[in-house]
TORLO-386447 format. One record per residue (C-alpha): x, z negated, y negated; residue in one letter. Coordinates in pm, whole numbers, plus 50000, padded with zeros to 5 digits. Each point is the difference from the previous one (the first is absolute). Layout:
# TORLO-386447
XZYA
...
END
This chain:
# TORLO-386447
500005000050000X
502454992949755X
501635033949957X
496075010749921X
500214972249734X
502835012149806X
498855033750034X
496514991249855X
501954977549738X
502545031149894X
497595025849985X
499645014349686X
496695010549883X
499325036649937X
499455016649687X
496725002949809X
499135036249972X
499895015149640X
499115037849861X
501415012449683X
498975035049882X
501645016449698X
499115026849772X
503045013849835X
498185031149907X
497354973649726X
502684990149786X
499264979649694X
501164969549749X
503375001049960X
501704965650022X
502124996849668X
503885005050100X
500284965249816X
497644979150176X
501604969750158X
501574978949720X
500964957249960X
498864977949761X
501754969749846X
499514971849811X
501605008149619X
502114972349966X
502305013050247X
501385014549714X
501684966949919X
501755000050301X
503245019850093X
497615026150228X
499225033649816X
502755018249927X
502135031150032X
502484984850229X
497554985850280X
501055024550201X
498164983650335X
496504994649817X
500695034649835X
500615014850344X
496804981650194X
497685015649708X
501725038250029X
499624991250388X
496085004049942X
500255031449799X
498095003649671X
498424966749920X
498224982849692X
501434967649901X
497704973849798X
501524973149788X
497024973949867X
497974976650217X
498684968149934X
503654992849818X
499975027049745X
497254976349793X
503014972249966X
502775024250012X
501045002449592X
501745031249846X
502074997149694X
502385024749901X
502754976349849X
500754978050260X
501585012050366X
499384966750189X
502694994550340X
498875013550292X
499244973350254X
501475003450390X
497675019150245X
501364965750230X
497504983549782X
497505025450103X
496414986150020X
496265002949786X
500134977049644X
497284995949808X
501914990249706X
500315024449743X
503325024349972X
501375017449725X
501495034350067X
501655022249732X
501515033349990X
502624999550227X
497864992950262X
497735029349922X
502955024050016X
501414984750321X
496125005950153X
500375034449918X
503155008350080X
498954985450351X
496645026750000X
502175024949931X
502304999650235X
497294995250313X
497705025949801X
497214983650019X
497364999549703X
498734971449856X
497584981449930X
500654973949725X
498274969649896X
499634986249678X
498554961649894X
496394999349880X
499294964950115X
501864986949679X
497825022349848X
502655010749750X
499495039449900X
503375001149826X
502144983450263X
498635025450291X
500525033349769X
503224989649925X
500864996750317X
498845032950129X
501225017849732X
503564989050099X
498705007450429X
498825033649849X
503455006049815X
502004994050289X
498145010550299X
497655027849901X
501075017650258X
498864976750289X
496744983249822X
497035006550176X
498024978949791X
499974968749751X
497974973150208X
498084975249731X
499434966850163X
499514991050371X
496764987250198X
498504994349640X
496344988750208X
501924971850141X
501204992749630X
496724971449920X
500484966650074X
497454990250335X
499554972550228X
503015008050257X
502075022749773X
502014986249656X
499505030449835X
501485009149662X
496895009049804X
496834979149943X
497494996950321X
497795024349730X
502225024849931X
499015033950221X
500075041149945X
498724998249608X
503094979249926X
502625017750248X
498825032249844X
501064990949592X
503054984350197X
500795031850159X
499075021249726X
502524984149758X
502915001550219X
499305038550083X
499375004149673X
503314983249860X
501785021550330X
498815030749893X
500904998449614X
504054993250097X
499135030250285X
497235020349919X
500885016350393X
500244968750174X
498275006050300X
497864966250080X
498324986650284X
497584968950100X
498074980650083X
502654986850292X
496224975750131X
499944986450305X
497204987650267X
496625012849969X
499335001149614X
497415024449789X
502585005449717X
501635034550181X
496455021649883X
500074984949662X
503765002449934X
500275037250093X
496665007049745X
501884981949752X
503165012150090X
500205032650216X
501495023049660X
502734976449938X
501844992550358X
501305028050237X
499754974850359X
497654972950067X
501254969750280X
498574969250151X
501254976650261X
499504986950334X
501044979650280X
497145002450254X
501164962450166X
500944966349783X
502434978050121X
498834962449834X
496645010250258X
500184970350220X
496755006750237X
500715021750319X
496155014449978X
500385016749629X
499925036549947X
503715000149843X
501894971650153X
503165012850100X
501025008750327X
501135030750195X
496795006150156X
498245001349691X
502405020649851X
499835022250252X
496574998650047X
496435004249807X
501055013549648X
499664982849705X
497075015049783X
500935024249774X
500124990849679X
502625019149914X
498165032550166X
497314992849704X
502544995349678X
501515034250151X
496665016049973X
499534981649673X
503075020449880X
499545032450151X
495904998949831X
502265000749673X
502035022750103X
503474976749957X
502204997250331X
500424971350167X
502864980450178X
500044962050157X
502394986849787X
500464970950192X
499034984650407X
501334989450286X
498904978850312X
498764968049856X
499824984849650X
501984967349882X
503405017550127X
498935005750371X
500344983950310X
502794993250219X
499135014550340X
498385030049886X
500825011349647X
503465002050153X
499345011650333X
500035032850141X
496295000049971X
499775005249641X
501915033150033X
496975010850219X
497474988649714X
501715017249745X
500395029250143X
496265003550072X
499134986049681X
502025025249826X
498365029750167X
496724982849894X
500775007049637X
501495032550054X
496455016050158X
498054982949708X
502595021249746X
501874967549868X
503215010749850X
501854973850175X
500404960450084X
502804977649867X
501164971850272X
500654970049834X
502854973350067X
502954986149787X
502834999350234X
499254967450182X
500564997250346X
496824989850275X
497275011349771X
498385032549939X
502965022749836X
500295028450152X
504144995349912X
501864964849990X
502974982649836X
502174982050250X
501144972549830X
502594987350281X
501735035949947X
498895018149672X
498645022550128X
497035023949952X
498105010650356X
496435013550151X
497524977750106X
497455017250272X
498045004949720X
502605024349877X
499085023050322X
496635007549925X
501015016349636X
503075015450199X
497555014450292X
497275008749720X
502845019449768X
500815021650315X
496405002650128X
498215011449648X
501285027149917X
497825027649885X
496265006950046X
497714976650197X
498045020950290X
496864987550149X
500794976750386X
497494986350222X
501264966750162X
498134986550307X
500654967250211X
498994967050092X
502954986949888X
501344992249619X
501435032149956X
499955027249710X
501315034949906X
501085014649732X
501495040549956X
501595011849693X
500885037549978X
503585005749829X
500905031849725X
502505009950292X
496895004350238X
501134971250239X
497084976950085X
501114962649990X
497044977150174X
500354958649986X
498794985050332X
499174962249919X
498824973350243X
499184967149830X
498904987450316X
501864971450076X
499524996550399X
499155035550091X
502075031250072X
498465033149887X
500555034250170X
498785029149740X
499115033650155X
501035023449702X
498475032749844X
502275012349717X
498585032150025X
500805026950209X
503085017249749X
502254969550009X
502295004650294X
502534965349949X
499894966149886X
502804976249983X
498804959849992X
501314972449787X
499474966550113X
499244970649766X
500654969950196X
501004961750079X
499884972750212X
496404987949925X
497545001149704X
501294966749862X
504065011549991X
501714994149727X
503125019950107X
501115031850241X
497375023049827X
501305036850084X
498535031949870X
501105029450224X
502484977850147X
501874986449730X
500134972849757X
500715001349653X
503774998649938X
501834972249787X
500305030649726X
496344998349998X
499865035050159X
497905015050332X
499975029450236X
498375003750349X
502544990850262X
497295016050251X
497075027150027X
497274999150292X
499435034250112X
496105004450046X
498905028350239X
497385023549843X
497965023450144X
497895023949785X
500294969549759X
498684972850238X
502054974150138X
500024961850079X
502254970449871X
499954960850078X
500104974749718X
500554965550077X
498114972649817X
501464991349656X
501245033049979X
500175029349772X
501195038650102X
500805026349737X
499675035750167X
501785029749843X
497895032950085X
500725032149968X
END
């Protein structure tokens, strides 16, 4: 009996089936070449982080191919510019979110944009509005417009400005009173004072967050005077305590039953005015993450998914926030213990999604019992690149392929590690990330096609880039 035992105990379960269908021949959106992009908190410019000689960051960001970069979040409303002081940097060993105010100056501003430059990236920069102080935020992007008009995106006014009133669990920095009316003179005055130092300043807003009515009335008050609209989100919250609440944080819900999209209705809110849109700012769970699954392997699996999400809805793109420190939710981390500048999993969903979205999305059918999705993007060169993505977290998936019947090859990259919840030995086509911040595929699966039609096994936690052609 007992060699039945530890057969029955060893066996591995077979794969759920899946279908995915393609149709190459609909093409339509195509997914902006910029589209994946990082977001940081703005007082990072105090700290000896952006500049031209970061060669590691500057090499992890080129790594992803064209990117947006946003400077602001909820620091830029204590983060003070004044153009005759150049405070000392502080050490990126001292690394971690303050809440005290900072003072940056010129020098810093250069140093930022000698550091967009040379990973070009464009940018999106934040200015202060919570010190609701017209003249200090056109100053400032005056000078951000002098030097780096060349990688500006946009002028960001404010951040989260619906969080701004004071209310029972939140200290707020504007009376519990204060709502749209008020933000909008606010606004107003420092676009307004922007505008008169640089009548072409291109502006965008309102930067709101969680399910607020302000997107429709900002765009009919503002939709002639910005050139991008953005909102946040972070579809889990870490401070959630109770096991049983839509966005307490754990792989399985972040894996699982999407968060309702609230972003999905600013992005039509946008589009009815005819202003793009981009998430200027998410990630896995708000308050900084959650250790065990903002920096496990699992969120590269989320974001990926996520990211396609916005794509098909015709977002221009979705900034992944994180400063730098190590077990939260950025995507890249400062090693304090070496000095060094690495990717987190996170990193290897914007590193599979760079190589995956590349051209025009095409219509795919996805069928299984299992957590699994599809995605097909159809390249300028005419190759067909499809993302395979189980979420499922106990089930192996088999897909039975139709790429349609002119695609004769496909070569598979693998996005892997040891389990959902890993924090390290992620691969993407069998490599890692180098020290130099740099990847290539170490290996390529070979998928038999016939008249387009083919089969390929995906493990659970898994995600497979094909290459069609």
């Amino acid at each position: 009996m007992f060699p039945l035992l530890l057969a029955a105990t060893l066996a591995v379960a077979e794969p759920t089936a899946a279908t995915v269908t393609v149709h190459a021949e609909q093409p339509g959106l195509t997914i902006p070449a910029d589209f994946v992009g990082l977001s940081t908190e703005k007082k990072l410019l105090t700290r000896d982080c952006f500049n031209g000689q970061n060669t590691q960051l500057i090499t992890l960001c080129k790594t992803l191919g064209p990117g947006v970069l946003r400077i602001g979040a909820n620091n830029v409303d204590s983060t003070f510019y004044k153009s005759d002081v150049n405070p000392p940097l502080e050490s990126m060993q001292d690394n971690k979110y303050v809440v005290e105010p900072r003072t940056i100056g010129p020098k810093s501003v250069d140093a930022f944009f000698a550091f967009a430059r040379a990973t070009g990236w464009k940018v999106i920069y934040g200015v202060n509005l919570g010190a609701n102080d017209p003249a200090m935020a056109a100053t400032e992007a005056a000078y951000a417009l002098k030097v780096g008009a060349k990688e500006i995106l946009v002028i960001e006014i404010g951040n989260e400005p619906n969080l701004y009133p004071k209310g029972p669990k939140r200290e707020g920095i504007r009376p519990g009173n204060w709502g749209y009316p008020q933000y909008k003179a606010e606004f107003t005055a420092a676009a307004d004072a922007i505008v008169a130092q640089h009548p072409k300043a291109p502006l965008t807003g309102p930067a709101v967050t969680k399910s607020t009515k302000w997107m429709p009335l900002f765009m009919a008050d503002f939709k002639d005077r910005i050139v991008l609209a953005t909102s946040h989100v972070y579809p889990l919250s870490a401070p959630e305590t109770d096991p049983l609440a839509q966005r307490f944080t754990s792989i399985e819900k972040l894996l699982g039953e999407k968060y309702p999209d609230d972003w999905a209705i600013k992005l039509a809110d946008a589009q009815a005015a005819g202003v793009p849109f981009r998430i200027g700012e998410c990630n896995t769970a708000s308050g900084g993450g959650k250790r065990g699954v903002s920096n496990a392997f699992a969120a590269a699996l989320w974001s990926i998914d996520f990211m396609f999400d916005v794509a098909r809805r015709g977002g221009q793109g979705v900034n992944l926030h994180g400063s730098f420190t190590a077990n939260n939710y950025s995507p890249i981390v400062f090693d304090k213990k070496t000095s060094t500048y690495g990717p987190a999993p996170l990193y290897y969903g914007l590193l599979f999604f760079s190589q995956a979205a590349q051209g025009r999305l095409v219509p795919t059918e996805a069928q299984s019992s299992a957590n699994f999705t599809a995605q097909a993007v159809l390249s300028a060169d005419g190759k067909l690149r499809v993302t395979l993505l189980n979420k499922d977290l106990t089930q192996g998936v088999s897909a039975k392929l139709a790429l349609g019947a002119k695609v004769n090859s496909a070569q598979a990259l693998r996005l892997s590690a040891p389990a959902a919840s890993a924090t390290t030995d992620v691969t993407f086509g069998g490599a890692a990330v180098s020290p130099e911040g740099k990847w290539a595929p170490k290996t390529t699966e070979p998928i038999t096609l016939t008249a387009g039609q083919g089969t390929i096994t995906l493990p659970p936690a898994s995600a497979v880039l094909l290459i069609a052609e």
